[in-house]
N, C-alpha and C positions, 0 to 999 in steps of 0.2 A: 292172854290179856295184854292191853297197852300197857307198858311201865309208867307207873307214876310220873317219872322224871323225865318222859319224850316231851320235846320240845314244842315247847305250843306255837312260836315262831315258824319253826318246819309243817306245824298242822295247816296252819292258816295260811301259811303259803302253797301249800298240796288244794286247800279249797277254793284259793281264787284262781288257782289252775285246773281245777275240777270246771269251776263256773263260765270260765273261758272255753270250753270245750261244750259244758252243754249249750252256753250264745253261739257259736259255728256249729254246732249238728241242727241247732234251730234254725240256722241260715239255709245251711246245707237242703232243711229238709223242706224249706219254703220254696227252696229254687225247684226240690225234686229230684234230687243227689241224697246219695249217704256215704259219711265219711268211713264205713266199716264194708269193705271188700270181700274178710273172711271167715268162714266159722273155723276156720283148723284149729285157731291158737283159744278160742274160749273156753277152759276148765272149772271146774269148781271143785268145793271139799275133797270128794271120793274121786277125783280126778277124770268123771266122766266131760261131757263137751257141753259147755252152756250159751246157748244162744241168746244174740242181743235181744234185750225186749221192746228195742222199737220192730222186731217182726210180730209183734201182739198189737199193730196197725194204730200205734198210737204216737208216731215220731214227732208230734205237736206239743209232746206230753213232757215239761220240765221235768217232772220225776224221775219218768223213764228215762228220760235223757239222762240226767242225773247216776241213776242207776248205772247206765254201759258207762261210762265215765268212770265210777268205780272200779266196774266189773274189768274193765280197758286196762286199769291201774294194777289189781289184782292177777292178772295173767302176764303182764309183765314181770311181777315181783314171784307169780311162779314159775317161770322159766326161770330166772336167777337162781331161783333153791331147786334147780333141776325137778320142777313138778312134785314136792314136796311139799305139800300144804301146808304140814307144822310149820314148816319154816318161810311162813310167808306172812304181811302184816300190813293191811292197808286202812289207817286210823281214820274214825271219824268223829264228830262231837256231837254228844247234846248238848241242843243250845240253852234247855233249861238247865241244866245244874255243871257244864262243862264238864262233864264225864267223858275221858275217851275211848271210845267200844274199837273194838277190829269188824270188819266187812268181811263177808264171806257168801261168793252169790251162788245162787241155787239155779237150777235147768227149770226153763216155762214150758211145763211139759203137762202141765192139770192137777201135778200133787206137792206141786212146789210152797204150799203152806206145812203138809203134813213133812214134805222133806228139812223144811229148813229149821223145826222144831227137834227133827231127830238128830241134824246133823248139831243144833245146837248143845242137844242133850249130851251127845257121844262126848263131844269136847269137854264139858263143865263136870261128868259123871265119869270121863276115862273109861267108858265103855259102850259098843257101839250098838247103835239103837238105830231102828228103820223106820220108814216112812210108815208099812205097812203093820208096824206096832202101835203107831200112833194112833192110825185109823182104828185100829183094833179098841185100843183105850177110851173113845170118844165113843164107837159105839156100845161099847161096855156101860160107860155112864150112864148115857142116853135111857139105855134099857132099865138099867138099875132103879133111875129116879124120872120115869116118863111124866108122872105127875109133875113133880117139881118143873119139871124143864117148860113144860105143855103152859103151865100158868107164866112162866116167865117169859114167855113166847109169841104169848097171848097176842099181846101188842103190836108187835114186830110182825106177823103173820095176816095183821088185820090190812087187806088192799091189794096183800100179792099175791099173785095165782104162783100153784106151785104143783104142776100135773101127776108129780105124784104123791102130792100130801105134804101136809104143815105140820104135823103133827110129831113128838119125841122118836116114835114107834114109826111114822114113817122116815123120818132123818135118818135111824139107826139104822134100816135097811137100806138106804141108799148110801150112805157112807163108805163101806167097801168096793164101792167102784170106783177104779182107776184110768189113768190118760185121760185125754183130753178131751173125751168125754164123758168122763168122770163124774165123780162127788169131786170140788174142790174145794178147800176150806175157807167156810162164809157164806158158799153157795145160797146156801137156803135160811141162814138163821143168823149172818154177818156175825159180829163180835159174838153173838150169845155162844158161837161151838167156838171160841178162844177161850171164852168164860168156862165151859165145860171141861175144855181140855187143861187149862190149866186147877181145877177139881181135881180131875180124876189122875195126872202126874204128880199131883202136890209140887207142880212150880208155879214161878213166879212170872210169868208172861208181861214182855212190854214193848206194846204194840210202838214204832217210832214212823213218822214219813217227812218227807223232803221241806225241807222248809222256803217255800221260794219269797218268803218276805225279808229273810236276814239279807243284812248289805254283802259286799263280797269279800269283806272280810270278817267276816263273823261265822258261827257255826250254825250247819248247813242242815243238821235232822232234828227233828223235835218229838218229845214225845206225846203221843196221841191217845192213848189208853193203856191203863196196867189192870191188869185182874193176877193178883197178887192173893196165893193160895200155898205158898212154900218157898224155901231157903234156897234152892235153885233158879236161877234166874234164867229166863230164855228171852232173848229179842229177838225182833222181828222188821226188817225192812219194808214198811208196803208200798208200792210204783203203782202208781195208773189210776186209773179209773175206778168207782166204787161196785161198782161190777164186771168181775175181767180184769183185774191190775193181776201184781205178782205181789210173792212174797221171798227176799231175802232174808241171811241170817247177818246179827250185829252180837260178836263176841260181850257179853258183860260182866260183872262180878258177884260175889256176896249182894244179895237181897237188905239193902240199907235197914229196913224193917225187924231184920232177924238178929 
């Protein structure tokens, strides 16, 4: 976690330097340039390679821009700690209650929601949990409580086609497929499989995204929904579009609540 006593001085200057960078990748990307030449140097938590998510054809997207601006910042500050994630730290704020979370991005690969909830777990629980336990979790629930889910669903379900079913019982069978053409998380049932998932981990899930109304020096992500179900607290970064964005991880603390 961020230490209490980091310098809000030093934050606020890292984000109008963030905000500098996503106005020139938006120049950049107007003209039909990109300021990002390479994939070698992007890593993430488990130190695999994490590509920009302006390659998810959305380099118009403040978010996303937002996003590699991080993730830019992040992979600098891991080569310093010689590719050592513990030892890396790149703060960001909420701008509702100034809390400072750490950044931590995840690979846009199709399971980058179920990843960055594992990768968030492993940190806050010191022990390491997978993407494909997650999925495992969600479709456990699913199954457990298809009624429950089926009526809360109800709604959400009414106007979208969903070829292969809208239903608890159809989600939970689709849920174990992976890449990018996958299940990915939201796909079919948006927040309600966050709602689920934070059920069936007993955490405390809080959804944050980009805030592109704060001035530039103010803080930069806000939170957007909490479905608050345990003492474990998981964030979640979401970029993009409401269908097809990504999702990063945002280190947090003790669940205020508990």
């Amino acid at each position: 976690m961020v230490a209490l006593g980091s310098s809000l001085g030093q934050l606020l200057s890292r984000t109008s330097s963030l905000r500098r960078q996503v106005d020139e990748q938006t120049e950049l990307s107007r003209r039909g340039s990109s300021p990002i030449k390479s994939k070698k140097s992007w890593r993430g938590a488990r130190g695999q390679k994490v590509a920009p998510a302006l390659l998810l054809r959305a380099k118009k997207n403040h978010a996303l821009l937002f996003r590699d601006a991080l993730t830019k910042d992040y992979n600098v500050e891991l080569e310093k700690a010689d590719f050592y994630p513990a030892g890396v730290s790149v703060p960001v704020c909420n701008g509702s209650t100034g809390e400072l979370m750490e950044f931590v991005p995840i690979e846009p690969n199709g399971s980058c929601g179920f990843e960055a909830i594992a990768v968030a777990l492993s940190v806050e629980k010191g022990k390491t949990t997978t993407g494909n336990y997650v999925r495992t979790k969600l479709r456990d629930e699913l199954r457990s409580f298809a009624g429950t889910y089926d009526a809360e669903a109800a709604d959400w379900c009414v106007g979208r086609a969903h070829p292969g079913g809208c239903s608890a019982v159809d989600l939970a069978d689709s849920v174990m497929r992976r890449g990018k053409d996958g299940h990915w998380l939201g796909e079919r049932w948006g927040n309600i499989e966050l709602l689920a998932l934070a059920r069936a981990l007993h955490v405390c899930i809080e959804l944050f995204v980009y805030d592109e109304e704060a001035s530039a020096d103010a803080p930069t992500v806000r939170n957007y929904e909490t479905f608050d179900h345990g003492k474990v607290r998981v964030g979640l970064l979401y970029s993009g579009l409401s269908q097809g964005g990504h999702f990063d991880v945002v280190l947090l603390g003790t669940s205020p609540s508990r």
